[in-house]
C-alpha positions in Angstrom: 34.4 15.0 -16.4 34.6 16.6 -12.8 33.1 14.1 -10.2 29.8 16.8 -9.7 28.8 16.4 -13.0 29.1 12.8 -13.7 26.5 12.6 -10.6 24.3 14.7 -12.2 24.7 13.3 -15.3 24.1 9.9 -13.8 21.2 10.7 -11.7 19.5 12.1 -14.9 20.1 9.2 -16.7 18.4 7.2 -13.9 15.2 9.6 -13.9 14.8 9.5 -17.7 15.2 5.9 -17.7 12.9 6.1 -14.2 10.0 8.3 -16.2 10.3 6.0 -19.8 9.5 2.6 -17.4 6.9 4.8 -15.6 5.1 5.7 -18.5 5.5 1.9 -20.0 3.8 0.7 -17.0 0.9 3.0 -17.2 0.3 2.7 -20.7 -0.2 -1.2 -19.2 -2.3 0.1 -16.3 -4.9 1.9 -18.8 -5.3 -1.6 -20.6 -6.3 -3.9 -17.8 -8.4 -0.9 -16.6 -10.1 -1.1 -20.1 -10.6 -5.1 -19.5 -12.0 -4.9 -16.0 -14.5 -2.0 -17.6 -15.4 -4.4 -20.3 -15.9 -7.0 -17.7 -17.3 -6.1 -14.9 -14.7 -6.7 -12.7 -14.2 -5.4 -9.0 -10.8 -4.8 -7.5 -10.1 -3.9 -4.5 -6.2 -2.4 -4.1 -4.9 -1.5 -0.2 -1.6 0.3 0.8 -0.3 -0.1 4.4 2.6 0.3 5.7 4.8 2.5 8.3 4.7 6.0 8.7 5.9 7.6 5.4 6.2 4.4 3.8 5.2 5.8 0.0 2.0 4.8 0.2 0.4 8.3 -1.4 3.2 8.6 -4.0 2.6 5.1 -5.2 -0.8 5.4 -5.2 -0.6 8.9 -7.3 1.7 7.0 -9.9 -1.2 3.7 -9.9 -4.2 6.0 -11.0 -2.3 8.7 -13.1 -4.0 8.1 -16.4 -6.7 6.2 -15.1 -10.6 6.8 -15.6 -11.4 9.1 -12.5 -15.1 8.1 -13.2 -14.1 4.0 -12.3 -10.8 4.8 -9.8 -11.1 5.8 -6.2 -8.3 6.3 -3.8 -10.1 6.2 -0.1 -8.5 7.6 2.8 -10.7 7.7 5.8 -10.1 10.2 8.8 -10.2 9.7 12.2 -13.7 8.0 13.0 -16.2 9.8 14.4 -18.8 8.9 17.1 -21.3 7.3 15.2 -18.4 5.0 13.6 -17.2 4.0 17.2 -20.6 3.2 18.1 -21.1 0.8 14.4 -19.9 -2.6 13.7 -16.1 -1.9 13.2 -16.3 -2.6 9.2 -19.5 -0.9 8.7 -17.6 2.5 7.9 -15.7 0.6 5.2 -18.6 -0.9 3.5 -19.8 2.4 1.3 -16.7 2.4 -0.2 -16.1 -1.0 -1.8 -15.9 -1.7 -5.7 -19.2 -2.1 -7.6 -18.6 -3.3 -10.9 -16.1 -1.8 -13.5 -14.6 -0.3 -10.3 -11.2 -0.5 -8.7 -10.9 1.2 -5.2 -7.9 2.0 -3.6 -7.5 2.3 0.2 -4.7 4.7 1.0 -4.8 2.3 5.0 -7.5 0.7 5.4 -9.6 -1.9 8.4 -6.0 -2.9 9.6 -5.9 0.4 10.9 -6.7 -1.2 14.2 -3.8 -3.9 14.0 -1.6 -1.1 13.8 -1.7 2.4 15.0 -4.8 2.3 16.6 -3.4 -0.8 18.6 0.2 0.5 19.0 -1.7 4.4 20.1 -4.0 2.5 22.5 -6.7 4.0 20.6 -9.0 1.0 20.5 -9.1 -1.8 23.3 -7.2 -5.5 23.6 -10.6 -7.4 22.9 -11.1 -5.4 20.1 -7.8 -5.8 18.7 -8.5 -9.5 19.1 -11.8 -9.3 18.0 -10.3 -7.8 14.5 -7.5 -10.1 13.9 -10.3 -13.0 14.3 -12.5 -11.8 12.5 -10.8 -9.9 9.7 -10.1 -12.9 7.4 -13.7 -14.0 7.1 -14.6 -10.4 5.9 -12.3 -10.3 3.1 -13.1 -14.2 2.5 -16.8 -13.2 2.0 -16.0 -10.4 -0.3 -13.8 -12.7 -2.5 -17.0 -14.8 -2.2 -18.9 -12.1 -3.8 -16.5 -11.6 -6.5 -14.1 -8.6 -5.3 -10.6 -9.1 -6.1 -8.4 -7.9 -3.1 -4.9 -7.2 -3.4 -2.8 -6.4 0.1 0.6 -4.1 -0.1 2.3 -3.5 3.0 5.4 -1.1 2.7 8.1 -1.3 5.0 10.9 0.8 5.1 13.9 1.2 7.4 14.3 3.7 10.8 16.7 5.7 9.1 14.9 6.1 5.6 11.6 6.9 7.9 13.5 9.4 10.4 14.9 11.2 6.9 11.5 11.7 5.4 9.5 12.8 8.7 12.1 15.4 8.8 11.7 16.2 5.1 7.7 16.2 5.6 8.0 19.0 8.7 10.5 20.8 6.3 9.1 20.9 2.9 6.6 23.6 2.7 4.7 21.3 -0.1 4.5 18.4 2.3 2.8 19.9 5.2 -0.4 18.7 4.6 1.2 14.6 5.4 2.2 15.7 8.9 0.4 14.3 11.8 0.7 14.2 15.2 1.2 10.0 14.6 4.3 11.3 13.0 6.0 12.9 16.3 6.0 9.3 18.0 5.9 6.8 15.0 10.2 6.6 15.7 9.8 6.0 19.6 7.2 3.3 19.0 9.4 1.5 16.0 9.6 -1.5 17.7 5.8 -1.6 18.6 5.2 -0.9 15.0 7.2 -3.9 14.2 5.7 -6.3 16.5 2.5 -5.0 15.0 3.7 -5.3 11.6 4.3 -8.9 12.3 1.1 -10.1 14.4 -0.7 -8.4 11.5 0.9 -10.4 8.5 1.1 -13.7 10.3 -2.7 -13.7 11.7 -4.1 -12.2 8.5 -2.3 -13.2 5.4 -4.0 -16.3 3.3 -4.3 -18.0 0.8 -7.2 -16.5 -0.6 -5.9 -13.1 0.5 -1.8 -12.8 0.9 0.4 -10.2 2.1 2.4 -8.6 -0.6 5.7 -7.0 1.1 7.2 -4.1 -0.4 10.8 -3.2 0.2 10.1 0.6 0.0 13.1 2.3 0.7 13.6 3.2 -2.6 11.1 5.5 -3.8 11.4 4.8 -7.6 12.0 1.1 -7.3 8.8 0.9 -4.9 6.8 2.7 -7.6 7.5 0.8 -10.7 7.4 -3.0 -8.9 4.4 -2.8 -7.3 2.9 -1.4 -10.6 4.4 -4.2 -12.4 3.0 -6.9 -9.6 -0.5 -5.1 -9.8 -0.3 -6.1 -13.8 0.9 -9.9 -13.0 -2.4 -10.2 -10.7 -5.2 -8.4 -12.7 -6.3 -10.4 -15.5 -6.1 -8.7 -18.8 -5.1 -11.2 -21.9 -3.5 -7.3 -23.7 -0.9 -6.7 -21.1 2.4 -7.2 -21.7 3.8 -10.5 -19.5 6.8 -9.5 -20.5 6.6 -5.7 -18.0 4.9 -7.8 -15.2 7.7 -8.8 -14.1 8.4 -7.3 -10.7 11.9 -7.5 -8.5 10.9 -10.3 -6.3 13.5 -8.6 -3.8 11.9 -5.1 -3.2 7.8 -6.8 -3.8 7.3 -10.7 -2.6 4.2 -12.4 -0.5 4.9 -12.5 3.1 7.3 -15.1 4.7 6.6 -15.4 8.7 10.1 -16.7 9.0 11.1 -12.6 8.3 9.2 -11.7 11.5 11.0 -9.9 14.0 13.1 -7.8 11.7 13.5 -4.4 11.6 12.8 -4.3 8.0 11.4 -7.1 6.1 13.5 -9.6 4.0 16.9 -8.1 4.9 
């Protein structure tokens, strides 16, 4: 077989095998959804990451076949005046689980360890202020019975430089450009000193960093799926699927800081 077709061959053996796991995993999604229903649970799922990290795309795979009338993805715009002028978490507030709910922020309140400190779009003491006082937010929320879940994606400056390019190309991706993008590769190393100030200051016990290894679109997809089902309690679930790659999704490790990309 010419060389052109056994890598097409190949490749569509990988995406049948790709959308078989997919569906696998969702069917297992769909079951702890029907628990936390039954339950009353609240869970509280948020994606962060760099620029064009896969945070929509895994997202979009997570709530698939989920109940729209118990999932939210939340993606809050710029904030406006009224939100500058409010207690910094206030704007989140609205939007957190009630019960049978799980919420997904697509970013989140650690926009302000990251872009918003890298862009200079808040001030040091607030910066400050955050990292102090984020912990004892989420702390009182686990308090109160939400379950939170932390996913930061981290991909490499050449896998992020190919897919901003991609994004201003693609005529179906236009809506994902900002103008964050046009800078995001002249501030990598800010974004990575970020990145690392953020996990170490704000990952605990109660509420740990889970690092995803996200160069790899498909792999991303299907282990942070299958870590999702080894956290959410649902006796139905398959133990067996919830097995993630502990090499592409782990808990954060300070000794990685200082990397270009996590757990090299």
């Amino acid at each position: 077989m010419p060389k052109s077709s056994r890598t097409r061959t190949a490749h569509h053996e990988s995406g049948k095998a790709y959308r078989a796991a997919l569906h696998d995993l969702q069917v297992e999604l769909v079951k702890v959804q029907r628990h936390i229903i039954e339950h009353g649970h609240r869970v509280l799922i948020i994606f962060e990451g760099r620029d064009a990290a896969g945070k929509d795309g895994t997202i979009k795979r997570i709530v698939q076949h989920l109940s729209p009338r118990e999932t939210r993805v939340v993606a809050l715009g710029k904030p406006s005046d009224h939100d500058r002028a409010s207690w910094y978490f206030q704007r989140y507030v609205p939007y957190l689980p009630a019960a049978q709910e799980m919420i997904l922020f697509n970013r989140s309140w650690y926009n302000r360890a990251g872009v918003e400190h890298v862009m200079g779009f808040c001030t040091d003491q607030e910066y400050e202020n955050f990292l102090g006082a984020v912990l004892q937010f989420e702390h009182m929320l686990i308090a109160s019975g939400i379950q939170i879940m932390k996913y930061y994606l981290d991909i490499s400056k050449g896998e992020q430089k190919a897919r901003l390019l991609d994004r201003k190309t693609d005529p179906l991706k236009q809506w994902k450009t900002s103008p964050i993008d046009a800078v995001a590769l002249k501030h990598w190393k800010d974004y990575t000193g970020a990145r690392d100030r953020m996990l170490a200051a704000t990952s605990s016990r109660e509420s740990p960093w889970i690092v995803v290894r996200a160069d790899d679109k498909r792999a991303t997809r299907l282990n942070v799926i299958r870590d999702l089902i080894s956290r959410l309690a649902c006796p139905e679930t398959d133990k067996h699927l919830a097995s993630p790659d502990r090499s592409i999704v782990f808990p954060h490790d300070a000794a990685h800081a200082g990397r270009q990309q996590l757990a090299q």
